[in-house]
MARBA-3410 file (N, C-alpha, C, O; in Angstrom, 1 decimal):
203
18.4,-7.7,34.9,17.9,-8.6,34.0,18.9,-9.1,33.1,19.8,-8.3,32.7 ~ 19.1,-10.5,32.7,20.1,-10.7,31.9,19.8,-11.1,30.7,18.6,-11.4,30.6 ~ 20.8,-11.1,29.2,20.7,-11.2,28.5,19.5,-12.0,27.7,18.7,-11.6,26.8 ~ 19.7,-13.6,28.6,18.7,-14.6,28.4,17.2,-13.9,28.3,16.4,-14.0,27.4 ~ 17.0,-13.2,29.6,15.2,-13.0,29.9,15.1,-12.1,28.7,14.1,-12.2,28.0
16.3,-10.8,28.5,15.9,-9.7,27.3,15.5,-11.1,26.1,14.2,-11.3,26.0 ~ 16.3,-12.1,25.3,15.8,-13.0,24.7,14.7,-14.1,24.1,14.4,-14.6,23.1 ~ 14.1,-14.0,25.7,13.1,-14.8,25.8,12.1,-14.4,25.5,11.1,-14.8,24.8 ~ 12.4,-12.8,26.5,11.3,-11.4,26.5,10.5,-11.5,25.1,9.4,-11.8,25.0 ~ 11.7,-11.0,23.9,11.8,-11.1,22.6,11.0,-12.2,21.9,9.9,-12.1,21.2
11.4,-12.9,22.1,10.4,-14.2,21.3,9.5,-14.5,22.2,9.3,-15.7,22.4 ~ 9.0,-13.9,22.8,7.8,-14.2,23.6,6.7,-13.2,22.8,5.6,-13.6,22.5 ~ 7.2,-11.9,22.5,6.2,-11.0,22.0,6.7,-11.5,20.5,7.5,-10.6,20.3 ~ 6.8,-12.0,19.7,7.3,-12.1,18.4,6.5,-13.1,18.2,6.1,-13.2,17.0 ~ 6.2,-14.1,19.3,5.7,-15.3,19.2,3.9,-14.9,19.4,3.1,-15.8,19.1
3.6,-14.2,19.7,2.5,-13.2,20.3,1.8,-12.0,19.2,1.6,-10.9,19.6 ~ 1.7,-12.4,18.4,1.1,-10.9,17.4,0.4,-10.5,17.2,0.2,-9.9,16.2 ~ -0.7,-11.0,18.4,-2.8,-10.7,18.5,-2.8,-10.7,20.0,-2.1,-11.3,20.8 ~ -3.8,-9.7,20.3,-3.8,-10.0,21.7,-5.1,-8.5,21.6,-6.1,-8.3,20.8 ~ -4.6,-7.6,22.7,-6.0,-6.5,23.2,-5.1,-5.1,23.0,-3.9,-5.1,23.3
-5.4,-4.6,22.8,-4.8,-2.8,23.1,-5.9,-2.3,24.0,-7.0,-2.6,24.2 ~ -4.7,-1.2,24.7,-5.7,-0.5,26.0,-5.4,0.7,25.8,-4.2,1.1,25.7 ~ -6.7,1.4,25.7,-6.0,3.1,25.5,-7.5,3.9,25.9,-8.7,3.6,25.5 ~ -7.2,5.2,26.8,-8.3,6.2,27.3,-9.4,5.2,27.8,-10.5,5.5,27.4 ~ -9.3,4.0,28.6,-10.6,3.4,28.7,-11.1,2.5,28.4,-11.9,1.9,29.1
-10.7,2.5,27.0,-10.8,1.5,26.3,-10.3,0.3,26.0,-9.1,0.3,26.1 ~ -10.9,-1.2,25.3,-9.7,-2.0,25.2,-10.3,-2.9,24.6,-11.1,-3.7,25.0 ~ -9.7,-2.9,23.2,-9.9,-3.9,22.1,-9.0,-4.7,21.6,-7.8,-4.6,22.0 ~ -9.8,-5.9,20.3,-9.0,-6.6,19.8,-8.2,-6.0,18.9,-8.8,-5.2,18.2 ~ -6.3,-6.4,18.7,-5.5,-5.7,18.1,-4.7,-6.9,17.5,-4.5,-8.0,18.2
-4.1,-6.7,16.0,-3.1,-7.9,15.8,-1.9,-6.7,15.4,-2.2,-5.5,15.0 ~ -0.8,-7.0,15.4,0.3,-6.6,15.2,1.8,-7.5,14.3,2.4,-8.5,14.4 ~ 1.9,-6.2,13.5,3.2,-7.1,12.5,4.6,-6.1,12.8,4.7,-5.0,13.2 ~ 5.7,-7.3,12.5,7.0,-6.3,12.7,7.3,-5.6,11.9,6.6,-5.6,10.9 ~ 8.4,-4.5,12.0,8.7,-3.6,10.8,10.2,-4.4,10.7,10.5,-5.2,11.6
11.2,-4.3,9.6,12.0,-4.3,9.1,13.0,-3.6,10.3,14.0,-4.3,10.7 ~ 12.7,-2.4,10.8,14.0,-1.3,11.8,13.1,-1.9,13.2,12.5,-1.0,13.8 ~ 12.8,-3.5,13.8,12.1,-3.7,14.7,10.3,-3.1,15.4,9.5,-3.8,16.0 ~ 10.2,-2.0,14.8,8.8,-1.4,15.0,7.7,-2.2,15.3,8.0,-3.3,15.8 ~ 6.3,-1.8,15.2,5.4,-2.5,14.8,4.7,-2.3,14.3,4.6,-1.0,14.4
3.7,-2.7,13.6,2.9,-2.0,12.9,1.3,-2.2,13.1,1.0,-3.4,13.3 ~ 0.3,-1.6,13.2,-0.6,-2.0,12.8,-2.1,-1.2,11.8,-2.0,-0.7,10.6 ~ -3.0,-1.4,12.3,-4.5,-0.7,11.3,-5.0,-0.5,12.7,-5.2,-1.4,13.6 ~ -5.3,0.8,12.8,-5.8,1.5,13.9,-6.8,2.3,13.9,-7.2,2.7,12.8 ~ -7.7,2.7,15.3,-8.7,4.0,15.0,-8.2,4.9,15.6,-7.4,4.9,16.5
-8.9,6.5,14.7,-8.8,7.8,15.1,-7.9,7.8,16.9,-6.8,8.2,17.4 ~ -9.2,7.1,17.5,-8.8,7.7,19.1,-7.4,6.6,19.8,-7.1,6.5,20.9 ~ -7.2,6.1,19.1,-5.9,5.2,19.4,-4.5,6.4,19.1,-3.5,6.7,19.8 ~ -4.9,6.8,17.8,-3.8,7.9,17.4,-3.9,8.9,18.6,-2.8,9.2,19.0 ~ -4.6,9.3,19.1,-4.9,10.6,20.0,-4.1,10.2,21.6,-3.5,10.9,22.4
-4.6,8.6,21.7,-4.2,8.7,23.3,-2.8,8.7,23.6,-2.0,8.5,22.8 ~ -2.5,9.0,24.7,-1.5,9.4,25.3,-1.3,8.2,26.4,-0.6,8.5,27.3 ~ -1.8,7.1,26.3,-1.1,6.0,27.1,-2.0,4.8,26.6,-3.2,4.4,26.8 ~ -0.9,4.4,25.8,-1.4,3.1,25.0,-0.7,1.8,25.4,0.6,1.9,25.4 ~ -1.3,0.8,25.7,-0.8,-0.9,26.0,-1.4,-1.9,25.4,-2.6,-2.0,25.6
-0.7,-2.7,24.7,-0.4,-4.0,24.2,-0.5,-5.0,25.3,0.1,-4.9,26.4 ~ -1.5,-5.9,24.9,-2.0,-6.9,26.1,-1.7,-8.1,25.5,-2.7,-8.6,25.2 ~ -0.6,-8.7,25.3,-0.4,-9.9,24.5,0.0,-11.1,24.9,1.2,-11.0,25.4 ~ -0.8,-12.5,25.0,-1.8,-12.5,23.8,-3.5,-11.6,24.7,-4.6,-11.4,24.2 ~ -3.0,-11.3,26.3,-4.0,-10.9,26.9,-3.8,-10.4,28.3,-2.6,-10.3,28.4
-4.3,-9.9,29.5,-4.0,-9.2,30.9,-3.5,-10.6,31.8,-3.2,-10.2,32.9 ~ -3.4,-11.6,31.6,-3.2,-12.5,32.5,-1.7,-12.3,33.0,-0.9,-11.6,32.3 ~ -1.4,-12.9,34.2,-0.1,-13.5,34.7,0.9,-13.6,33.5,1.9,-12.9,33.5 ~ 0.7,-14.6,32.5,1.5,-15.3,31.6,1.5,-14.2,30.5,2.1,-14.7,29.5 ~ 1.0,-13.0,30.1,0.9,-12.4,29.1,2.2,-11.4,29.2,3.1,-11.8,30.0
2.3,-10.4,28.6,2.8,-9.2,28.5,2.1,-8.0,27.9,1.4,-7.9,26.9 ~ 2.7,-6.6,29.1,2.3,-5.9,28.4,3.3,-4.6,27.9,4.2,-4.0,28.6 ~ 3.0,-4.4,26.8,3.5,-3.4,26.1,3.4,-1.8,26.0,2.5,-1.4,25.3 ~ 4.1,-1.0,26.6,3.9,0.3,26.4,3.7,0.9,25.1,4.6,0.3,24.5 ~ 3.2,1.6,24.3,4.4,1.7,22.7,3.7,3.2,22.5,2.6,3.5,23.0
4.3,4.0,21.9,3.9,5.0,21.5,3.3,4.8,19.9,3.7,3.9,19.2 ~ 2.2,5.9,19.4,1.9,5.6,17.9,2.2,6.4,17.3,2.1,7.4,18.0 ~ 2.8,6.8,16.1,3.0,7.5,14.8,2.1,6.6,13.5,2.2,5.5,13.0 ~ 1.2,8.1,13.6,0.5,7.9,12.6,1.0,7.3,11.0,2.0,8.0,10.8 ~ 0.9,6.5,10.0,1.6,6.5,8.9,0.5,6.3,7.6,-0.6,6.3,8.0
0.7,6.3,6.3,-0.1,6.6,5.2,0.4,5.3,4.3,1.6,4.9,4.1 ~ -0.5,4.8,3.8,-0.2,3.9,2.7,0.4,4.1,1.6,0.7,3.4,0.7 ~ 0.4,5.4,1.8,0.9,5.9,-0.4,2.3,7.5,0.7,3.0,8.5,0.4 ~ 1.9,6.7,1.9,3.6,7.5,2.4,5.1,6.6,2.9,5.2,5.4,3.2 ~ 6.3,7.5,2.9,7.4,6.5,3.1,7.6,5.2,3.9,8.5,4.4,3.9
6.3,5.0,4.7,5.9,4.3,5.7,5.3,2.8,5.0,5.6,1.7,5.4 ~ 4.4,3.1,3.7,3.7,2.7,3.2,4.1,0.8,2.9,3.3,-0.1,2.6 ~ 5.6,0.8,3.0,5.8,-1.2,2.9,5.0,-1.7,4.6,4.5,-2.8,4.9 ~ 5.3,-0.8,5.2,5.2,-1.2,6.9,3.8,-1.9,6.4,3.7,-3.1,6.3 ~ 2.3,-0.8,6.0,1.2,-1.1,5.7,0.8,-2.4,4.6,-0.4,-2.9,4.4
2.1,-2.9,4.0,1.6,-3.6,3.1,1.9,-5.0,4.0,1.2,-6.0,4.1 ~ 3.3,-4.9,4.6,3.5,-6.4,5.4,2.5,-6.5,6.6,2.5,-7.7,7.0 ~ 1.5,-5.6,7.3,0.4,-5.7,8.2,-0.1,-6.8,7.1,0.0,-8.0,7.5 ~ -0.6,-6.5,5.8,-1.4,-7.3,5.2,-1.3,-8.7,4.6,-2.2,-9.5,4.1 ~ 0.1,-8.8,4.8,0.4,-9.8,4.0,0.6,-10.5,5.3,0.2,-11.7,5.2
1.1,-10.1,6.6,0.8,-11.0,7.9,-1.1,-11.5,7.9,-1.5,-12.6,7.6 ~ -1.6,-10.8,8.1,-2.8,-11.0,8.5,-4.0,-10.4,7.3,-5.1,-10.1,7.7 ~ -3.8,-10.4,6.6,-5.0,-10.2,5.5,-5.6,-8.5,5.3,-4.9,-7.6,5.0 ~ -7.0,-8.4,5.5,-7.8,-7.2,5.4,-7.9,-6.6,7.0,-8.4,-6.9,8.1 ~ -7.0,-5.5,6.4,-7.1,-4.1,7.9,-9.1,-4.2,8.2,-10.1,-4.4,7.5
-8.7,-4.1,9.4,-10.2,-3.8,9.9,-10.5,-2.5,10.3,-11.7,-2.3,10.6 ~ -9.7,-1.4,10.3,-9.7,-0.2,10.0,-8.7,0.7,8.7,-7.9,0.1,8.0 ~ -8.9,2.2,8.4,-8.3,2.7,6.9,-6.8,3.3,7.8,-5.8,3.5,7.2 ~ -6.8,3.5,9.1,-5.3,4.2,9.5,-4.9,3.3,10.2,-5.4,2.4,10.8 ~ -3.1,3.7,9.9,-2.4,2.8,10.5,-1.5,3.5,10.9,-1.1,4.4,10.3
-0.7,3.1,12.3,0.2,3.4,12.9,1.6,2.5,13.2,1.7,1.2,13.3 ~ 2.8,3.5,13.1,4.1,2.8,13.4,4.1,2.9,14.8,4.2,4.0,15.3 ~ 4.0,1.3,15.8,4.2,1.9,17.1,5.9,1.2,17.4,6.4,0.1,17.1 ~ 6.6,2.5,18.5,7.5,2.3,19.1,7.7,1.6,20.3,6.9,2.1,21.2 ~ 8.3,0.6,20.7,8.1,-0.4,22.0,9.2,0.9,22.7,10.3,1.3,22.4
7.9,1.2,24.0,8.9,2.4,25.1,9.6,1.2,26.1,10.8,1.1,26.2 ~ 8.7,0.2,26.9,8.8,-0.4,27.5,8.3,-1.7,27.8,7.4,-1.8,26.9 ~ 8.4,-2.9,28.5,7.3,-3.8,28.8,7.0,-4.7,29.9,8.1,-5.2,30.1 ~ 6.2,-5.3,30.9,6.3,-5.9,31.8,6.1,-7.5,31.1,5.7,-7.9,30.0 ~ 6.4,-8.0,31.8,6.3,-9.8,31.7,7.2,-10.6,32.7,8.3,-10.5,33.0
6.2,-11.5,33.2,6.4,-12.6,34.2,7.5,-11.4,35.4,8.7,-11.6,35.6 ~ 6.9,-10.7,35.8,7.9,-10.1,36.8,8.9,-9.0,36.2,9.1,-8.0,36.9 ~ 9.4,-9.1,35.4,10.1,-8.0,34.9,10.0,-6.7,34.5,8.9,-6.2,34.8 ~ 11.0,-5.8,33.9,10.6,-4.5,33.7,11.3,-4.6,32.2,12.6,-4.7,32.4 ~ 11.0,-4.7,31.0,11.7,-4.6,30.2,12.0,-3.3,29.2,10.9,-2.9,28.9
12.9,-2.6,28.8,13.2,-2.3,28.3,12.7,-2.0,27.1,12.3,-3.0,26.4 ~ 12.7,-0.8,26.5,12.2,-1.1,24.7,13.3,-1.6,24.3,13.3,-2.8,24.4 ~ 14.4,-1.2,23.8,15.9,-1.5,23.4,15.8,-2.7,23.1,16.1,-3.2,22.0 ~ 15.3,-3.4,24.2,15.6,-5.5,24.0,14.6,-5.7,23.6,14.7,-6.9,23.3 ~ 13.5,-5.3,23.2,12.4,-5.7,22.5,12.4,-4.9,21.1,11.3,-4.8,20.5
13.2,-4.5,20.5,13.3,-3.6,19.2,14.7,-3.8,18.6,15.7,-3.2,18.9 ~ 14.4,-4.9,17.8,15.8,-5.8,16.7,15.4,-5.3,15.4,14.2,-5.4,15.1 ~ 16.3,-4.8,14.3,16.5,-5.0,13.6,16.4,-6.2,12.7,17.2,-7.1,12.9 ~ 15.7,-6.3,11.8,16.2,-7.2,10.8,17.0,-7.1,9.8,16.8,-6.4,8.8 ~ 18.5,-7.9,10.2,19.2,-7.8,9.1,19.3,-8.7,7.5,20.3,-8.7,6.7
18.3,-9.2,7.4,17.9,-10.3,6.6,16.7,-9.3,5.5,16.3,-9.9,4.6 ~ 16.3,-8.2,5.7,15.1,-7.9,5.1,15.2,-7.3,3.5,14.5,-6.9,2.7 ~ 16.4,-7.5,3.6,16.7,-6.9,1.9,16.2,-8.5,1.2,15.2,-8.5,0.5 ~ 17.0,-9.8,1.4,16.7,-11.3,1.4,15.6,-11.7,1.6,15.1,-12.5,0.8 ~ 14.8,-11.4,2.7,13.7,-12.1,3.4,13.0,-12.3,2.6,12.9,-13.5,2.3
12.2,-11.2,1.7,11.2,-12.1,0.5,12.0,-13.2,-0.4,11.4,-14.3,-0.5 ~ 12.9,-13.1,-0.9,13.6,-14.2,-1.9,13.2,-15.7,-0.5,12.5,-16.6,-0.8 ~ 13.8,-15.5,0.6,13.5,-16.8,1.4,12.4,-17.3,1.7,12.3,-18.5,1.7 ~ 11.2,-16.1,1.9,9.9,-16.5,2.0,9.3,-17.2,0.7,8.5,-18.2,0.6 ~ 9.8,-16.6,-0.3,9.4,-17.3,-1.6,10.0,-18.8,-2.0,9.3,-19.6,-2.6
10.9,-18.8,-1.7,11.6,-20.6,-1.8,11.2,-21.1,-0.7,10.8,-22.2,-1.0 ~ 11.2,-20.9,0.5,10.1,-21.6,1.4,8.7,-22.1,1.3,8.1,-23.1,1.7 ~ 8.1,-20.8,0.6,6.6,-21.4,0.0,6.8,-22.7,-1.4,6.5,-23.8,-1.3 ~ 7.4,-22.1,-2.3,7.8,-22.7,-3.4,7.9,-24.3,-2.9,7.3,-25.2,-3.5 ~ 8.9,-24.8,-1.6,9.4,-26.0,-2.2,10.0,-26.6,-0.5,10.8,-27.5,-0.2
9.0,-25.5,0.6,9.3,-26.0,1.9,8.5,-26.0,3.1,8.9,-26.1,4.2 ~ 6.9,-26.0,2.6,5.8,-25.8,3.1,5.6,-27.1,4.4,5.3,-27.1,5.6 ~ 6.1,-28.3,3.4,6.0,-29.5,4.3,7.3,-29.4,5.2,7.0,-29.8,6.4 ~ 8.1,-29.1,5.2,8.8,-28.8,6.4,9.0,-28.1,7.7,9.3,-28.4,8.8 ~ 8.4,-26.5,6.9,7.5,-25.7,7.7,6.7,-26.3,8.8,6.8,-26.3,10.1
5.8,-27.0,8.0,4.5,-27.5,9.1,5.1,-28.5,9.6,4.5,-28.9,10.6 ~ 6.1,-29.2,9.4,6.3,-30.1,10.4,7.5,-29.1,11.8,7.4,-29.4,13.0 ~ 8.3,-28.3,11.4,9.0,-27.5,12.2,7.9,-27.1,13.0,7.9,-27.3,14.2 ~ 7.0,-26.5,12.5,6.0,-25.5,13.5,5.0,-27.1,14.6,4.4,-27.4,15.7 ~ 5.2,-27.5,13.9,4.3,-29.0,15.1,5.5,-29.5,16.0,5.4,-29.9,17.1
6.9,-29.3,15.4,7.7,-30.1,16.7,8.3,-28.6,17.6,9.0,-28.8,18.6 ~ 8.0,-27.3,17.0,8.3,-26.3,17.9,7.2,-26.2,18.8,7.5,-26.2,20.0 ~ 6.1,-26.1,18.6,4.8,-26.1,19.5,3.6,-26.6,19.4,2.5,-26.2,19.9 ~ 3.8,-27.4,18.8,2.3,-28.1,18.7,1.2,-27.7,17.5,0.2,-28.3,17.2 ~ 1.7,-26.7,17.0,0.8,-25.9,15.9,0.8,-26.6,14.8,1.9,-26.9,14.2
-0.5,-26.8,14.5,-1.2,-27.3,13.0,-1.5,-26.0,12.2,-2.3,-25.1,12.4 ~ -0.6,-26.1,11.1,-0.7,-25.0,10.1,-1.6,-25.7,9.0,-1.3,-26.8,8.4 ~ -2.8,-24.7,8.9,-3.7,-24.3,7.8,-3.4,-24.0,6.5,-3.2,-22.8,6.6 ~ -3.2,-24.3,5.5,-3.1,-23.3,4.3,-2.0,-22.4,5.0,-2.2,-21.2,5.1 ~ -0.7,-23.0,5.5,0.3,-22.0,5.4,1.0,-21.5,4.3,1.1,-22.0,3.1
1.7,-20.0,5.0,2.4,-19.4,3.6,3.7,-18.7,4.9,3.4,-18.5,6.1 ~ 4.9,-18.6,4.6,5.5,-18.0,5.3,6.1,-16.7,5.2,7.2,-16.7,4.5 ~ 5.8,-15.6,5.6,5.5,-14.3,5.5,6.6,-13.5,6.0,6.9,-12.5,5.4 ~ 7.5,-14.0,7.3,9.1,-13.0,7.6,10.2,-14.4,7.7,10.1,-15.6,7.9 ~ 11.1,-13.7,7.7,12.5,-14.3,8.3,13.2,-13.8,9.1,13.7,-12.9,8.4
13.7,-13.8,10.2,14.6,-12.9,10.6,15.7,-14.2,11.3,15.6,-15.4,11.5 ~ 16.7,-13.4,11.6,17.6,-14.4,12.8,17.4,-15.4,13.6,18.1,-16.3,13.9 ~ 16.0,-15.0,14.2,15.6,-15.2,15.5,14.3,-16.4,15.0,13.8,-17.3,15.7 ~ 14.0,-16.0,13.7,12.9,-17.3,13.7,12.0,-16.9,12.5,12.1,-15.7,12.0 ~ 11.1,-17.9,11.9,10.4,-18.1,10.8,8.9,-17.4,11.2,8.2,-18.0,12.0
8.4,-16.3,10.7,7.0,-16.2,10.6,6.0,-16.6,9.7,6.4,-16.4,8.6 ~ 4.6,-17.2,9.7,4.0,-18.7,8.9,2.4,-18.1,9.0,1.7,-18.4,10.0 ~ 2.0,-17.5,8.4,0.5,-17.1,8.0,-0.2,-18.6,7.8,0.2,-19.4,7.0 ~ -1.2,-18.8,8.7,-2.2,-20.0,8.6,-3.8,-19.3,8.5,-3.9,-18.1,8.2 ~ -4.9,-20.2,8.8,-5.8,-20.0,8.6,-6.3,-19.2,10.0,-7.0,-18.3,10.1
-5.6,-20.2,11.1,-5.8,-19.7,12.0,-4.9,-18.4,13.1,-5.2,-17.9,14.2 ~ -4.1,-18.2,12.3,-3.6,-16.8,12.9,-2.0,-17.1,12.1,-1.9,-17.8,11.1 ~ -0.9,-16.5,12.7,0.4,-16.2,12.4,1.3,-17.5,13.8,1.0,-17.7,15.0 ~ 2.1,-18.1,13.1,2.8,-18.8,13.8,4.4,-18.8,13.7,5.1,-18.6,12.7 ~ 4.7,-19.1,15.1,6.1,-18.6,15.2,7.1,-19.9,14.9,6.7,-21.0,15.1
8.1,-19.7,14.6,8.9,-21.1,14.5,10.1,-20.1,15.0,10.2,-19.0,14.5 ~ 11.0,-20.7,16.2,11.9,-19.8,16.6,12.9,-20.9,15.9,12.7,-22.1,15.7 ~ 14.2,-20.1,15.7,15.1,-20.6,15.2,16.2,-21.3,16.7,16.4,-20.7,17.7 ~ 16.8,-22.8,16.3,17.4,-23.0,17.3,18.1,-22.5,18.0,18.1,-22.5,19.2 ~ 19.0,-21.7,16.7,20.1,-20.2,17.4,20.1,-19.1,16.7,20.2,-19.4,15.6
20.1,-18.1,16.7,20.4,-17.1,15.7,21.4,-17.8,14.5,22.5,-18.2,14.5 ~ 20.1,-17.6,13.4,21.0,-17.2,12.0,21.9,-16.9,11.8,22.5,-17.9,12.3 ~ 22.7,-16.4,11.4,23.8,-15.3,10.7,23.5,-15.2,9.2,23.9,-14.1,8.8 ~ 22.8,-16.0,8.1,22.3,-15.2,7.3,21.0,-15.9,6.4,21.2,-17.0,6.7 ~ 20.1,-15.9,5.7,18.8,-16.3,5.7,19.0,-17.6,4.7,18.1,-18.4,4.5
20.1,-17.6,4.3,20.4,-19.3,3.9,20.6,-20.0,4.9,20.6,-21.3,4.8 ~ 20.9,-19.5,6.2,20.8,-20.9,7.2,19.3,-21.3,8.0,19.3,-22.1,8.9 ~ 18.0,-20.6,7.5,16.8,-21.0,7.8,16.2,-22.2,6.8,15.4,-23.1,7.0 ~ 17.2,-21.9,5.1,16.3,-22.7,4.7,17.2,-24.1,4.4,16.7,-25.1,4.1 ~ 18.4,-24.0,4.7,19.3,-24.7,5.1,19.0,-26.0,5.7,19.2,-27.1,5.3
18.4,-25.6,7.1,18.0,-26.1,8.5,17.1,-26.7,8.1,17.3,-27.9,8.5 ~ 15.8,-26.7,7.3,14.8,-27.1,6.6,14.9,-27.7,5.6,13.9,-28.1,5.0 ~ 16.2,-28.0,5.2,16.3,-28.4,3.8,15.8,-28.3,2.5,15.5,-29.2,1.6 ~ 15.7,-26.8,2.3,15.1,-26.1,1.1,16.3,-25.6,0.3,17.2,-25.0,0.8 ~ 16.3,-25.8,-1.1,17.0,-25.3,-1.7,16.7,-23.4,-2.0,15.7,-22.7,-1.9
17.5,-23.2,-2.2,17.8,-21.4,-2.2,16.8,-21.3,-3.9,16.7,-22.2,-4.8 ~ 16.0,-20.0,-3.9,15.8,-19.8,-5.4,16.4,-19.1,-6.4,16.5,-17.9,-6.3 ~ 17.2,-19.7,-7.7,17.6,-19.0,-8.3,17.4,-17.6,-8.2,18.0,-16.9,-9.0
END
């Protein structure tokens, strides 16, 4: 597999943060946010923590989807874990369940591949910054936003708000779910997202 597909791999599930979980049988609707050390996060039930073979169907089981292996560790709101639980919320609003789990990407398939967790689990090195950028992006770069997210894919943002930053691309809370704006190239540091957009930095 070369570098490119590990890449694509990447912004394919980053671009993807709703879709089905499958676990003992079962198989429901799941949304999913990143962590800061690549993770993921989400609001989970009891027997999701318990199974022993859990998959990420994202955005669903088709051909064109991906699926995700990931292991869960349980985590606590008012424990060290606890920012993970708060950016679930600020991606996507009110948990539809009270626990939540840190899940680890073990592995993943897509369009023919066997991917690796490793290539699907980045770092953000931008997350100490990221809120100062998310905040002068809302502040004074909303209309740019929505026009970046219409000439990246066609998406009409709702009442957007922009929620991550990382290297790799802009995360955009709408009405209608979370939208991805990939960045042309990797960053090198979160003044060159708002840069690109023509947003001034906030004091």
């Amino acid at each position: 597999m070369s570098d490119t597909t590990a890449d694509d791999a990447y912004a394919f599930l980053r671009a993807h943060l709703a879709g089905k979980i499958r676990f003992d049988g079962e198989r429901i609707e799941i949304r999913v946010a990143p962590g800061p050390d690549g993770s993921l996060v989400a609001s989970v039930m009891v027997a999701m923590l318990r199974a022993v073979d859990v998959v990420l169907e994202l955005p669903d089981d088709s051909d064109d989807g991906m699926q995700v292996q990931v292991t869960l560790e349980q985590i606590e709101e008012s424990g060290p874990h606890g920012a993970l639980c708060d950016r679930w919320c600020i991606y996507h609003g009110e948990p539809p369940d009270v626990r939540w789990a840190r899940m680890s990407v073990d592995a993943a398939r897509w369009h023919g591949y066997f991917i690796d967790g490793s290539a699907l689990t980045r770092e953000n090195p931008f997350a100490a910054r990221e809120p100062a950028a998310c905040k002068a992006l809302n502040a004074s770069g909303l209309e740019a936003v929505t026009r970046a997210a219409e000439a990246a894919g066609g998406h009409r943002l709702v009442n957007p708000k922009v929620v991550g930053v990382d290297p790799w691309g802009i995360d955009v809370r709408s009405t209608l779910g979370v939208v991805r704006i990939p960045a042309p190239a990797p960053w090198r540091s979160p003044s060159e997202p708002l840069a690109w957009l023509g947003v001034a930095e906030a004091d």
